[in-house]
FISEKE-477433 format. One line per field, with one value per residue: residue in three letters; x, y, z of N, C-alpha, C in turn. Coordinates in pm, 1 decimal, padded with zeros to 6 digits. Each point is the difference from the previous one (the first is absolute). Example, Ala and Ser with C-alpha at 12.3 -4.5 7.8 and 13.67 -1.06 7.14 Angstrom:
BEGIN
res <- [ALA / SER]
nX <- [01319.0 / -00035.0]
nY <- [-00569.0 / 00105.0]
nZ <- [00780.0 / -00072.0]
caX <- [-00089.0 / 00082.0]
caY <- [00119.0 / 00119.0]
caZ <- [00000.0 / 00006.0]
cX <- [00090.0 / -00077.0]
cY <- [00120.0 / 00109.0]
cZ <- [00000.0 / 00073.0]
This chain:
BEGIN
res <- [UNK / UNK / UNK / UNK / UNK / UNK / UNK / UNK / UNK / UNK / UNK / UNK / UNK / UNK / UNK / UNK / UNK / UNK / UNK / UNK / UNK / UNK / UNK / UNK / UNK / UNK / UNK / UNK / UNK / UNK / UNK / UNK / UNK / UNK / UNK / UNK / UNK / UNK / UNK / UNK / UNK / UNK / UNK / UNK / UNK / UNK / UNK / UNK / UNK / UNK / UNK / UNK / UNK / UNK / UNK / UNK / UNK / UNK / UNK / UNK / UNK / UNK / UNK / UNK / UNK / UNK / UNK / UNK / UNK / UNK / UNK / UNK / UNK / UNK / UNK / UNK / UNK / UNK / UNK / UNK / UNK / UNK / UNK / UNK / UNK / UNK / UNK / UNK / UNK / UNK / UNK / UNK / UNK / UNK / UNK / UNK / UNK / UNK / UNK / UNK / UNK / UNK / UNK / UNK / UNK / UNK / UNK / UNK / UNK / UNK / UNK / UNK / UNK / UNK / UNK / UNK / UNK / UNK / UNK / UNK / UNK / UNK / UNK / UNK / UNK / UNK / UNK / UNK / UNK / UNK / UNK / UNK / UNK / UNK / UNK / UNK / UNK / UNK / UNK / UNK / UNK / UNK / UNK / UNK / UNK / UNK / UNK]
nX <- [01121.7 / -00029.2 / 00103.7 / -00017.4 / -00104.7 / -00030.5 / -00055.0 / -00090.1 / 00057.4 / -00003.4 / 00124.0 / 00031.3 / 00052.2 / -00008.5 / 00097.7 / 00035.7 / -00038.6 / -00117.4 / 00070.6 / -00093.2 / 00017.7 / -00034.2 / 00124.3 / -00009.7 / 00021.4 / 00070.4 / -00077.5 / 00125.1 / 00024.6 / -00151.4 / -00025.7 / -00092.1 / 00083.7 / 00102.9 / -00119.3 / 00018.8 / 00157.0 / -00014.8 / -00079.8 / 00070.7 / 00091.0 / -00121.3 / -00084.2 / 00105.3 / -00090.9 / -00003.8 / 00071.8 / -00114.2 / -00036.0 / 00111.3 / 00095.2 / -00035.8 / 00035.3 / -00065.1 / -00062.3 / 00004.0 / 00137.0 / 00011.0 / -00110.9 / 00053.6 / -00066.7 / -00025.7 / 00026.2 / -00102.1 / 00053.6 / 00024.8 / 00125.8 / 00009.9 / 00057.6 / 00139.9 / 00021.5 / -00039.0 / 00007.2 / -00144.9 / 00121.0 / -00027.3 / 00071.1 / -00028.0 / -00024.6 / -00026.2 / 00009.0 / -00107.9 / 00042.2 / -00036.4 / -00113.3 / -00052.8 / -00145.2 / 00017.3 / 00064.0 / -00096.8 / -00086.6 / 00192.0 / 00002.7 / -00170.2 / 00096.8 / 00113.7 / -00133.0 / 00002.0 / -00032.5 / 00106.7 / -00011.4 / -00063.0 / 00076.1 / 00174.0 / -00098.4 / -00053.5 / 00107.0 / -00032.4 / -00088.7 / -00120.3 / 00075.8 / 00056.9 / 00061.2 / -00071.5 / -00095.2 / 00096.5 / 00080.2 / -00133.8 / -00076.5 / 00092.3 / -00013.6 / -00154.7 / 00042.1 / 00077.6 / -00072.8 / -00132.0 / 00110.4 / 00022.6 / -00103.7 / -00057.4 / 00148.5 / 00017.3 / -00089.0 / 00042.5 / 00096.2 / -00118.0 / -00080.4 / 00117.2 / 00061.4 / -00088.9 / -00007.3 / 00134.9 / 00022.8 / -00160.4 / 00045.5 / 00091.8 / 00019.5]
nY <- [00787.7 / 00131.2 / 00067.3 / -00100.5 / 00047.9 / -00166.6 / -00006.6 / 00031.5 / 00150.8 / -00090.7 / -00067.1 / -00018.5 / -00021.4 / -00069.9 / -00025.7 / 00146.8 / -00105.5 / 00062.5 / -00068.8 / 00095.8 / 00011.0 / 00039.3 / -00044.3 / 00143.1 / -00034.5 / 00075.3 / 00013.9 / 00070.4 / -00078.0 / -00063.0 / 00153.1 / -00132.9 / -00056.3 / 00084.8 / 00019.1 / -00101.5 / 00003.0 / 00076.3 / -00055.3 / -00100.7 / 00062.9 / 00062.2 / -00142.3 / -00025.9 / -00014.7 / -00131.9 / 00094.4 / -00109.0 / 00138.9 / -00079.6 / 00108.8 / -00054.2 / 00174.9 / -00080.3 / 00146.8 / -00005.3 / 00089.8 / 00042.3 / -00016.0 / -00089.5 / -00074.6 / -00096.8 / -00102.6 / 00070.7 / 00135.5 / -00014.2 / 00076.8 / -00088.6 / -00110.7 / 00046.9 / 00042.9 / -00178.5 / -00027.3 / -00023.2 / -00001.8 / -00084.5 / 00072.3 / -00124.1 / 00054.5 / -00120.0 / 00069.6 / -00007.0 / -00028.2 / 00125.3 / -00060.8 / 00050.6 / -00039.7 / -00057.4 / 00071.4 / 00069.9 / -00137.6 / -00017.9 / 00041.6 / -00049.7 / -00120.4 / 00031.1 / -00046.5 / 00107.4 / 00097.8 / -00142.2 / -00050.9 / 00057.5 / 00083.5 / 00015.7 / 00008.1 / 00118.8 / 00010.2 / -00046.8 / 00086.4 / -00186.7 / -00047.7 / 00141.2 / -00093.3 / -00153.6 / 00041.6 / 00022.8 / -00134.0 / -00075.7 / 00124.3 / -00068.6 / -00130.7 / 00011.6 / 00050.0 / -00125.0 / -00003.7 / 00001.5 / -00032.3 / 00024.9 / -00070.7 / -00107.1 / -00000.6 / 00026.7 / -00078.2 / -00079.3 / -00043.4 / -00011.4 / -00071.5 / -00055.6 / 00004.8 / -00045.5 / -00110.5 / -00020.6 / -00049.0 / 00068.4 / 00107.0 / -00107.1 / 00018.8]
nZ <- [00732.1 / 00060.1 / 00054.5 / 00066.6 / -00013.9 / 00023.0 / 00146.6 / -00134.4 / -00010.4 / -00062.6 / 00065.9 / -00126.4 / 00097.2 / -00124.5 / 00086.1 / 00045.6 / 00101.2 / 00079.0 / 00086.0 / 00028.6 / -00089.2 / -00057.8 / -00120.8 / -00059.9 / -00115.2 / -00029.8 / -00102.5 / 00100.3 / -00124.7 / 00016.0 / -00061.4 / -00047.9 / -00056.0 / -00033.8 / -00069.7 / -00044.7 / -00005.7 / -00120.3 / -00026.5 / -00090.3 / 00000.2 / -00064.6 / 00012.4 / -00014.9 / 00083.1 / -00032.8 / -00106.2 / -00080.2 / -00110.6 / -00032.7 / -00062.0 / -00107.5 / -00094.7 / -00068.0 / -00012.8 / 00155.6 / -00054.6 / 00150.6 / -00040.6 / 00110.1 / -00121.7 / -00013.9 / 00101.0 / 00119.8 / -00038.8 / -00156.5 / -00038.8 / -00092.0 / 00113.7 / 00119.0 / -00135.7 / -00020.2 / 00093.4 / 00039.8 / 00115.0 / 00128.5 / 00122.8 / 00069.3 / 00129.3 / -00021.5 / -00079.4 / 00001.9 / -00099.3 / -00003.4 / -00117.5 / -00084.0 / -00027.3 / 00013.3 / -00095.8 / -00075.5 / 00073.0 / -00014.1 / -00118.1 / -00023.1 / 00033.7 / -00048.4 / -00042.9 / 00133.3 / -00057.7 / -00079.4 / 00102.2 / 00001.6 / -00122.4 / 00066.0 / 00087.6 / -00064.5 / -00020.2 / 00117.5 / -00078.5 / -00001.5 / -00091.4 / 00129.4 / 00014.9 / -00078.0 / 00036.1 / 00075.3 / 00006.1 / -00031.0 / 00096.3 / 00113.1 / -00103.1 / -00012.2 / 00145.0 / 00004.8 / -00053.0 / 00107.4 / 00122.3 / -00057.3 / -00028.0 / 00085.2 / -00043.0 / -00138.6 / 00064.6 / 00072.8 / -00035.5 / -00089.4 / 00092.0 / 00054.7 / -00137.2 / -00058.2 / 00097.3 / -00028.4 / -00130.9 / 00072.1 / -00018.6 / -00012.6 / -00119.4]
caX <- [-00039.0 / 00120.2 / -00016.2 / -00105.8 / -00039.2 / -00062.1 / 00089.5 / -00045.7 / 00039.7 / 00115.3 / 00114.3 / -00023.7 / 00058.9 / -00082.3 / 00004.2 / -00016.2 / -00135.6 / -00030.4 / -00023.4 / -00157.9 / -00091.5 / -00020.6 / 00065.8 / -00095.6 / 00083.1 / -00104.5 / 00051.1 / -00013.0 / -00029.2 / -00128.2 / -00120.3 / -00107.6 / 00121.2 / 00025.7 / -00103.9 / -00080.6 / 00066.4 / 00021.6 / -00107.5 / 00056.2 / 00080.3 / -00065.7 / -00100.4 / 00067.4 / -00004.0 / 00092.1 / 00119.6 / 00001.5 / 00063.9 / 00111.8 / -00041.9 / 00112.4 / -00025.4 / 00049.9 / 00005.5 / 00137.2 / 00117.3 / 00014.1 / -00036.6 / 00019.5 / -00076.7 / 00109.9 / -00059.0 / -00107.2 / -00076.4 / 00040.2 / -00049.9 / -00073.4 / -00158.5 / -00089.0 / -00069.2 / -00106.5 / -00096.5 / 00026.2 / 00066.1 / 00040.8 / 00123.4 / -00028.4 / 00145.3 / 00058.0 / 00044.2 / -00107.9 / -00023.2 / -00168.1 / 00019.9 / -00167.2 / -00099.4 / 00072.2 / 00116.4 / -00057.4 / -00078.4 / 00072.6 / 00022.1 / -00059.5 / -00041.6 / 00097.9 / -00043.4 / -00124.4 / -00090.0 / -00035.5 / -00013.5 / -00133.4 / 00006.6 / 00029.9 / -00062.0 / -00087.8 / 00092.0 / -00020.1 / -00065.0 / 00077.8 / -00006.7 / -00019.2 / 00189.2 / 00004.2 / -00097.9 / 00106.4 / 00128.5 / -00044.9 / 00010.7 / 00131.8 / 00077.0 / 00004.0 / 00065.4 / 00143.2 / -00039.1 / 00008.2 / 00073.7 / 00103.0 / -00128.7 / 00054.9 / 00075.5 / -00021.9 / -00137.2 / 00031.4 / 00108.5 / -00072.4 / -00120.9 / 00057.0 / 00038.6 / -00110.5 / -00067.3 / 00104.9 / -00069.7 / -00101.2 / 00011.9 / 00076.6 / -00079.1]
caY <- [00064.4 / 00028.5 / -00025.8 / 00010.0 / 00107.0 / -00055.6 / -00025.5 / -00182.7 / -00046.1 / -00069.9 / 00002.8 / -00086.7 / -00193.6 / -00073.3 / -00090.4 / 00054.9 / 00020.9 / 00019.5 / -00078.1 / -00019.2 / 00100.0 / -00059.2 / 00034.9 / 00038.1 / 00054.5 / 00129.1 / 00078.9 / 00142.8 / 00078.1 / 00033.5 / 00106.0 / -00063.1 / -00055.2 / 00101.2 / 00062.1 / -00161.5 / -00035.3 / 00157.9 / 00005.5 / -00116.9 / 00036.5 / 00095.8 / -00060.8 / -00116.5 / 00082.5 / -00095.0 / -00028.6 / -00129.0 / -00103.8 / 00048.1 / 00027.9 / -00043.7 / 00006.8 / -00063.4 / 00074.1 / 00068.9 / -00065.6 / -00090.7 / -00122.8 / -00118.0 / -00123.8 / -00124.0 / -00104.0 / 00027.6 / 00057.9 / 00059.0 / 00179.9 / 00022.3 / -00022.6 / 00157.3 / 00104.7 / -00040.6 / -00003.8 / 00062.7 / -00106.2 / 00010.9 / -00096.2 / -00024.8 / -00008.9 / -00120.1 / -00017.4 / -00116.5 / 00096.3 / -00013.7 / 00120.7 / 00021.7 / 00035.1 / -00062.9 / 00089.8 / 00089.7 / -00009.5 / -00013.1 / 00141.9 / 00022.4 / -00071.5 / 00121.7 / 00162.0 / 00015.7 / 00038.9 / -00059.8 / -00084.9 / -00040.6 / -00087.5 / -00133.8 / -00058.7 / -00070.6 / -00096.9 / -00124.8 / -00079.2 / -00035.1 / 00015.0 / 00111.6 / 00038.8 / -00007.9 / 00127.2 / 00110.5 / -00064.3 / -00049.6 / 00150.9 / 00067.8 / -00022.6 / 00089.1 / 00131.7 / -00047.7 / -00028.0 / 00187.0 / 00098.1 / 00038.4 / 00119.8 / 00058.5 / 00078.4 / 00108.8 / 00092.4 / 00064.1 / 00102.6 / 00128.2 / 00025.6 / 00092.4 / 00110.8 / 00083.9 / 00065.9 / 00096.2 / 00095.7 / 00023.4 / 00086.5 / -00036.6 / -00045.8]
caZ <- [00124.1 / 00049.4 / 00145.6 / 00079.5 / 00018.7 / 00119.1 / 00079.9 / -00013.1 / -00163.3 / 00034.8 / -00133.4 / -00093.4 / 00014.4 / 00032.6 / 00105.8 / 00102.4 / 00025.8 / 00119.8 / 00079.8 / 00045.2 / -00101.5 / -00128.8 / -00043.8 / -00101.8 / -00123.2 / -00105.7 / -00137.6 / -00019.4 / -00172.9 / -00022.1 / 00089.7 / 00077.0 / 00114.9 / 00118.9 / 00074.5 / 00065.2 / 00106.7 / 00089.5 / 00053.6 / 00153.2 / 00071.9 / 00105.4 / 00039.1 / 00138.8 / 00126.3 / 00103.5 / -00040.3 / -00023.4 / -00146.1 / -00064.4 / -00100.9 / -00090.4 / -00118.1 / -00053.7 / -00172.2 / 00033.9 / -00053.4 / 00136.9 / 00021.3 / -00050.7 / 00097.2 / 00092.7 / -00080.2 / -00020.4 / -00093.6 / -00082.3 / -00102.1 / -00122.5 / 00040.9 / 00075.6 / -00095.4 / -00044.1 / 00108.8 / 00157.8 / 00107.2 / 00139.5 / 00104.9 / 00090.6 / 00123.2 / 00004.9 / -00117.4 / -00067.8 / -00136.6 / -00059.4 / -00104.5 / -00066.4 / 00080.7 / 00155.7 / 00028.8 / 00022.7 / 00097.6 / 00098.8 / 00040.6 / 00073.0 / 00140.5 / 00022.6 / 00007.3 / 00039.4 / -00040.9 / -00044.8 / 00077.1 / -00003.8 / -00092.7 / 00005.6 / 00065.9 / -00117.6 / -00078.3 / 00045.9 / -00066.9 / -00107.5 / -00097.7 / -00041.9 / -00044.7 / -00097.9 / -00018.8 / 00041.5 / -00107.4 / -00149.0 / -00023.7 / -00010.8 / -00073.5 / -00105.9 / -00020.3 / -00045.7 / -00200.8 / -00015.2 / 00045.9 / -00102.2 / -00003.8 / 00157.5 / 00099.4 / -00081.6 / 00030.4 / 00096.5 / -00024.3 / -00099.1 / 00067.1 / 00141.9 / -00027.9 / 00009.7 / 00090.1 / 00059.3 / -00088.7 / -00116.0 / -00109.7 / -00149.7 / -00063.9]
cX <- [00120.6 / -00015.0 / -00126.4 / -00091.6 / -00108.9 / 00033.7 / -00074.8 / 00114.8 / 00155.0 / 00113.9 / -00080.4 / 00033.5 / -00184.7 / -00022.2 / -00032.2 / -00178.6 / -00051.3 / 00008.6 / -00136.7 / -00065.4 / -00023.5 / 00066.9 / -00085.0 / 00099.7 / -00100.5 / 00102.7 / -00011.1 / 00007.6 / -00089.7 / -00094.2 / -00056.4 / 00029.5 / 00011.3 / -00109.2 / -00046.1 / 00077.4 / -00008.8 / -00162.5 / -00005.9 / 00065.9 / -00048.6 / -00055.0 / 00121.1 / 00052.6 / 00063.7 / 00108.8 / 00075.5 / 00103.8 / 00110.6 / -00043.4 / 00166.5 / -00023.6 / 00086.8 / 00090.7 / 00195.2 / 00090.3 / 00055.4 / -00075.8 / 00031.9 / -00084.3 / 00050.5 / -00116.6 / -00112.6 / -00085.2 / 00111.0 / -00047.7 / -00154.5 / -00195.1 / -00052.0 / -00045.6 / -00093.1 / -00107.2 / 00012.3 / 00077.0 / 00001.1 / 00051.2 / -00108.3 / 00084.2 / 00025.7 / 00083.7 / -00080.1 / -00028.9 / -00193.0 / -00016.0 / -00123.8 / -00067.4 / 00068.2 / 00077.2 / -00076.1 / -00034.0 / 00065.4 / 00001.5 / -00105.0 / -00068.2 / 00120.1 / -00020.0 / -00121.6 / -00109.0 / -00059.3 / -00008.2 / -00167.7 / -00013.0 / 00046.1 / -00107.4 / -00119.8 / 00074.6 / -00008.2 / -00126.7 / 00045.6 / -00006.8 / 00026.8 / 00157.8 / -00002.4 / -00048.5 / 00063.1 / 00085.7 / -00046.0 / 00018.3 / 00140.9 / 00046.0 / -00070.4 / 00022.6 / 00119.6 / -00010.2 / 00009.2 / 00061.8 / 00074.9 / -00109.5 / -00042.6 / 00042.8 / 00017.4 / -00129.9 / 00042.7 / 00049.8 / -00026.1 / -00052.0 / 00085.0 / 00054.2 / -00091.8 / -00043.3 / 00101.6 / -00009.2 / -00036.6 / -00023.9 / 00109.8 / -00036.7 / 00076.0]
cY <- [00073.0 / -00010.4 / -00020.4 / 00114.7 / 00031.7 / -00153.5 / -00168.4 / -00072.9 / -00102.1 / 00008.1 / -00060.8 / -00138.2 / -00094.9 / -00056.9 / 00060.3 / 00019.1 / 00046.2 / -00052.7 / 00020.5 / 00006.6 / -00040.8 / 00100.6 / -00011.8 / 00001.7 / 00045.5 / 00034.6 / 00135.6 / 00104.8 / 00001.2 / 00054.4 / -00055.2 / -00081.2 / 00079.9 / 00087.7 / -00124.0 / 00035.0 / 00141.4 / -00003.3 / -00126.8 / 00068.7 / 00123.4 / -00081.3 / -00079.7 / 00107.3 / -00067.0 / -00056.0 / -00140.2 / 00018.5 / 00041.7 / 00017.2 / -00035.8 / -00000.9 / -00081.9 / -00013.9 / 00085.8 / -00093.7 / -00088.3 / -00098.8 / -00169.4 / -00099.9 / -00096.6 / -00130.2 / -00022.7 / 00076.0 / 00109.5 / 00113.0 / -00052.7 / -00042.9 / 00076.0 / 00090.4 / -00007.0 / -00009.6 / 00046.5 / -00064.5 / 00064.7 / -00101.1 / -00023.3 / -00009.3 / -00091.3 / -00052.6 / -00041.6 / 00124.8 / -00026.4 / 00125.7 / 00034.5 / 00041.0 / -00082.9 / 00107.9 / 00120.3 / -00040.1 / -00003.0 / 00204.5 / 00069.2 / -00005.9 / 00089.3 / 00181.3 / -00014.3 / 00047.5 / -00094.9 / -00132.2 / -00060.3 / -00063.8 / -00156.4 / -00093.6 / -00092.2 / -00080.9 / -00123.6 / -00062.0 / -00094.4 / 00078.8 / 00145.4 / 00052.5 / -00028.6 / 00072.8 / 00140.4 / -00005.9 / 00084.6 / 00159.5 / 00075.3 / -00065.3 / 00086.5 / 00126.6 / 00033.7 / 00038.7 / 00180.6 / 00071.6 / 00104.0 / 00162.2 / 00089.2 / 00089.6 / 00096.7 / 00090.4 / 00084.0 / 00126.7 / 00109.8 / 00076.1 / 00072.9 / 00121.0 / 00126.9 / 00087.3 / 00075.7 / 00151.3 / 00012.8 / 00061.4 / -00045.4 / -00127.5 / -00185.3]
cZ <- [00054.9 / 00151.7 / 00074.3 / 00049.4 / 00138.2 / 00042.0 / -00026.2 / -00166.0 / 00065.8 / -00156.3 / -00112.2 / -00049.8 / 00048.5 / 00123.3 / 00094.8 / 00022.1 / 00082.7 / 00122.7 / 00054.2 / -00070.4 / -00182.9 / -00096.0 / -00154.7 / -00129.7 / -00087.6 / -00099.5 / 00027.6 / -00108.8 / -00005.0 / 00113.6 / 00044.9 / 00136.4 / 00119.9 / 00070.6 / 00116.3 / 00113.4 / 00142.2 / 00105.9 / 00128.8 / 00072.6 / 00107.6 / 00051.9 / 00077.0 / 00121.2 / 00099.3 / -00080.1 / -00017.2 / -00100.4 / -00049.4 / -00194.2 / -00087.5 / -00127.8 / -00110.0 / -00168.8 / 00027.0 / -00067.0 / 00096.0 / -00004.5 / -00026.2 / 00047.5 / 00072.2 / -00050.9 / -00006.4 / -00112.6 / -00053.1 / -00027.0 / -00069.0 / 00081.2 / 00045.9 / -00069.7 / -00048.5 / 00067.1 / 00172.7 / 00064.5 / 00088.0 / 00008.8 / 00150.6 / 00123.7 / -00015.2 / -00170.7 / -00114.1 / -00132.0 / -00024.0 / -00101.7 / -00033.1 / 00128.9 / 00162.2 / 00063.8 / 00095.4 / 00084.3 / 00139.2 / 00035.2 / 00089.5 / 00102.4 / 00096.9 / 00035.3 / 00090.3 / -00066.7 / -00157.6 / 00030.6 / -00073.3 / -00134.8 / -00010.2 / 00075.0 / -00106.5 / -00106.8 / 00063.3 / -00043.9 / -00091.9 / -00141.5 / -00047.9 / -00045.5 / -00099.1 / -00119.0 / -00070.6 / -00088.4 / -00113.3 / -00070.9 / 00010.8 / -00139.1 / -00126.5 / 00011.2 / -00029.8 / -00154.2 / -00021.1 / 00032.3 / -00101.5 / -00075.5 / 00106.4 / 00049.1 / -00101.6 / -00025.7 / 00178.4 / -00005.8 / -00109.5 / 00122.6 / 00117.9 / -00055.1 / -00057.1 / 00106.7 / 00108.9 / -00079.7 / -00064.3 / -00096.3 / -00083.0 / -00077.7 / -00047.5]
């Protein structure tokens, strides 16, 4: 990551968390990734979430969560320090967002995180297809006429 470019992107030291707000790590090497985050980041209107790419050479974990987990999977940082990852993760992000608020709300169903897990982990298997279909598919459509 280079310099901060907004005013939610924080340094790359694992530790530095939001004090209000929910601290996001992302694999900024993968398109799919960065479209996820670029679209949080239009949607936090009340400037909850700190952002911490994790694919940056700056990046250090600490004892909570390592280079290699943060790449592997989703993490948030909670204001209070409390590490959450997978489908939980996401559900902290959208209880963070007004306009996704309503989702996190139906996540209080029982049984619907688990639900969630079970689909974020086989997208864990696919990601890799994923994000190389993405990335056929955005460039295409940047441009259409090459082949």
């Amino acid at each position: 990551m280079n310099a901060p470019t907004c005013p939610q992107e924080t340094e790359t030291s694992a530790t530095k968390a939001s004090p209000d707000g929910v601290t996001i790590y992302y694999d900024g090497s993968c398109p799919l990734c960065t479209a996820e985050i670029d679209y949080y980041k239009r949607a936090d209107t009340e400037q909850k979430l700190s952002l911490v790419d994790v694919s940056s050479e700056r990046f250090q974990g600490d004892e909570q969560l390592s280079r290699a987990d943060a790449m592997a999977r989703f993490h948030i940082r909670m204001p209070d320090g409390r590490q959450v990852s997978g489908a939980r993760a996401f559900v902290e992000v959208w209880r963070a967002l007004p306009s996704w608020r309503w989702l996190a709300r139906l996540s209080r169903i029982p049984g619907v995180v688990q639900i969630q897990e079970m689909a974020y982990r086989g997208f864990l298997h696919l990601r890799p297809l994923v994000v190389r279909s993405y990335t056929r598919f955005t460039r295409k459509a940047q441009h259409p006429n090459a082949r």
